[in-house]
N, C-alpha and C positions, 0 to 999 in steps of 0.2 A: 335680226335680233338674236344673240346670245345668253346662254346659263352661263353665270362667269363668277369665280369664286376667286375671293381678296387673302389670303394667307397673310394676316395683319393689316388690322383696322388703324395704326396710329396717323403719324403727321399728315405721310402722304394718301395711304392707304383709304383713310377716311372719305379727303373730297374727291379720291378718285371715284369711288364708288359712287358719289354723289354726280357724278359729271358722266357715268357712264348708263347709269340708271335715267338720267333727262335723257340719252341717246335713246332711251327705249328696248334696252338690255338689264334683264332680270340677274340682281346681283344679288349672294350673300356673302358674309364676311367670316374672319375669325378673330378672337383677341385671347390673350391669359387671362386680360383684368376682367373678372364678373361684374363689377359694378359698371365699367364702360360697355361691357355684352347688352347688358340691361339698357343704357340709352341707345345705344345700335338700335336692339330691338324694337325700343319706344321710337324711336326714326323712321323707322319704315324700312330700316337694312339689318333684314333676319340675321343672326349671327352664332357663330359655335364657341366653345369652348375647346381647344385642345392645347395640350403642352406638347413640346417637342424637348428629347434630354439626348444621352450622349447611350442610353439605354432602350430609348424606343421610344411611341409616342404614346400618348392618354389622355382621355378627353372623347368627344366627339366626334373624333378625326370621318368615319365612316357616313357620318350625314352630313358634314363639310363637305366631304366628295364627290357625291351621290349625284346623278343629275347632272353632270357639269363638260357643257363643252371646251371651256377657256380656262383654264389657274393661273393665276398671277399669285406671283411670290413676291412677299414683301417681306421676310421674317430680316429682323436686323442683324446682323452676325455677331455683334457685341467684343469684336474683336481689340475694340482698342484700349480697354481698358482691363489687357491684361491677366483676364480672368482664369488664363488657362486649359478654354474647355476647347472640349474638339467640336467646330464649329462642321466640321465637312462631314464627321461622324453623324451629325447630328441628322444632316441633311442627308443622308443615305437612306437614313430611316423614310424621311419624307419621300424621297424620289421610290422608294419601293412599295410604300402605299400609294402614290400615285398611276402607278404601273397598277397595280391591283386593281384599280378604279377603273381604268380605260381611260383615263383622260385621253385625249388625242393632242393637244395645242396649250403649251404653256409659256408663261413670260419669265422669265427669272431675273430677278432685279438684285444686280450685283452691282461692282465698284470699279473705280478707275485705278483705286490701290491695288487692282491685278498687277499693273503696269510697276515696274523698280525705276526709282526716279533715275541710276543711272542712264535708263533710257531714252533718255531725252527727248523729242518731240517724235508722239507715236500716232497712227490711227489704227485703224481696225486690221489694218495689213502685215502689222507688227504683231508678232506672237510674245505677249507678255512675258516675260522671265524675272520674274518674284523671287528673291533674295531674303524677304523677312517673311514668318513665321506667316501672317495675317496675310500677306497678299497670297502666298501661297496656297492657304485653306479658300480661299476666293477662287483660286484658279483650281483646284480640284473640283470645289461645287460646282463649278460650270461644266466641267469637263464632265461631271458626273451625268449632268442634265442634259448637254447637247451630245453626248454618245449614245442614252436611251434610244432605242431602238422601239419602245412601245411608244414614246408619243414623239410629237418634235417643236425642239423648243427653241426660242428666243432668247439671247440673252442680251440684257441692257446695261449699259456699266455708265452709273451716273456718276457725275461727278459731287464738288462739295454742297450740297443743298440749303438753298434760302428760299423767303416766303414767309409770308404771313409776320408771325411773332420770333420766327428764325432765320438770325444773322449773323454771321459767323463774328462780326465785330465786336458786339457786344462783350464777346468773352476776352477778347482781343485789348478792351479798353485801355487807353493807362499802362500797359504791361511797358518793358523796355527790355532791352537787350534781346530781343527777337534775332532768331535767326530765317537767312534764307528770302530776307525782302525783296533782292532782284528776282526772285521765281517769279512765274506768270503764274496765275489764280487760273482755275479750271474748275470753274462754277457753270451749275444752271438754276434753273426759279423753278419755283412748284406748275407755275402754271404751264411750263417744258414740260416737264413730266409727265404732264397729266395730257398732254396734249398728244404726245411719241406715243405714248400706250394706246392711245384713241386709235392713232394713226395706222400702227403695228394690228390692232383688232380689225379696223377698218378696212384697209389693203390685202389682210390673211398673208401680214410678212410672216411666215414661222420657220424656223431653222436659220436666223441671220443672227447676225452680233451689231452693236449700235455702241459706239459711245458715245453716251447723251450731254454733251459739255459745248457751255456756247463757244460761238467762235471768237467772242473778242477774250483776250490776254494779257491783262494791263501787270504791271508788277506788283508783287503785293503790298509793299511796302508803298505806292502812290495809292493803291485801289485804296486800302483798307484803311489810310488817312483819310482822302475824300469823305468814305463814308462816315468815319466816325465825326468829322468836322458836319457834313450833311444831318449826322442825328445828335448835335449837341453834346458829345460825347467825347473825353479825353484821346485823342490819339495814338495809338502806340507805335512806339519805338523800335526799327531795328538796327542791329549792327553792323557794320560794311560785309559783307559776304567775300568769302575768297573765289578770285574771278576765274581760276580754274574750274569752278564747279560746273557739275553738270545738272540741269534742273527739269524736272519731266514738264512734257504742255502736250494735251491728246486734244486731235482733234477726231474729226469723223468723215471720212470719205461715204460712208454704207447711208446716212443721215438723206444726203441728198439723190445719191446716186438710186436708193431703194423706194424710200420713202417722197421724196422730192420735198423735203422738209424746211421752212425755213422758220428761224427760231421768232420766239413772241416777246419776247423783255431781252432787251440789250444788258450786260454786265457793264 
């Protein structure tokens, strides 16, 4: 049994803690929103207040810390929409108060946008080479976390996330003139997710890389018909792709070879 500390209570953040706390590990969380702090609390999953900016942190951060043998990082990096900030800045700040702490053993839950799609089918053995702005700031955070020298970390790079009430189709509906429908989908389900970090706790895998992405590959352009056809739902459209393209699909060698993992929902 572990002290294990959630850095973002949201999608996944939330039933992980619930799913880690039945193991019989003493979890607390953190969120921005106070009003979801307060049903954390009401839950039975004590939780902090801290913000993180491109300036430092504030809040809580000190009794978020405090106590903890395991951190798992969930903060979202918000990169895709633009926003301009410096996401790796941000997290510099975090990985230096975590040092301060003594954490020993952390998860860092990053992306498969390390990977530049020119690189076409990657695993863990492929050294990412990021071309846009976003995957970039992705590959510095890692690099920031697995070079610490005060704890040793994990890092997990999931791929596009579904579950629950989220599906990437939905937003997908109806639309036309999509690009890029020959690409293979590099999806996993929340209950992957929440299963790998079990696993990563359980085993004391710490200091590996994981890309968390099932193994099947369908195209997107057949996947993401099926399913909208499956939920009732207008289909969307894409347009012939140029067949010179090259198109990323990660898989994971570190998945079985570490963990002996096999996945729980088929895509």
């Amino acid at each position: 049994m572990s002290n294990i500390a959630i850095a973002g209570m949201g999608w996944l953040g939330k039933p992980l803690a619930v799913a880690l706390q039945q193991k019989g590990h003493n979890i607390k969380g953190s969120s921005t929103n106070k009003e979801k702090l307060k049903m954390l609390n009401e839950a039975g999953l004590p939780s902090f207040y801290f913000l993180l900016t491109e300036d430092g942190l504030s809040g809580e951060i000190t009794g978020f810390l405090s106590a903890i043998d395991i951190l798992i990082v969930l903060i979202p990096p918000g990169l895709r929409h633009n926003s301009g900030h410096n996401h790796a800045l941000k997290m510099l700040h975090f990985v230096n108060e975590i040092e301060r702490a003594g954490i020993k053993r952390v998860i860092l839950v990053s992306s498969t946008g390390v990977y530049d799609d020119a690189q076409g089918h990657v695993t863990e053995v492929d050294l990412p080479e990021p071309t846009l702005n976003n995957g970039k700031q992705l590959l510095e955070t890692e690099l920031m976390f697995s070079n610490s020298e005060a704890f040793k970390a994990t890092i997990v790079r999931f791929g596009g996330l579904f579950g629950g009430s989220r599906n990437p189709v939905k937003y997908l509906a109806g639309r036309t003139g999509l690009s890029n429908g020959e690409a293979p989908v590099n999806l996993i389900h929340r209950i992957d997710c929440i299963a790998i970090i079990n696993e990563i706790i359980k085993q004391d895998a710490f200091g590996h890389i994981f890309n968390a992405v099932a193994p099947e590959h369908p195209k997107k352009s057949d996947y993401y018909h099926q399913k909208a056809v499956e939920m009732g739902i207008k289909p969307p459209e894409y347009s012939t792709d140029n067949e010179e393209e090259i198109h990323k699909k990660v898989d994971s060698v570190n998945l079985k070879e570490i963990l002996n993992y096999e996945f729980k929902v088929k895509i």
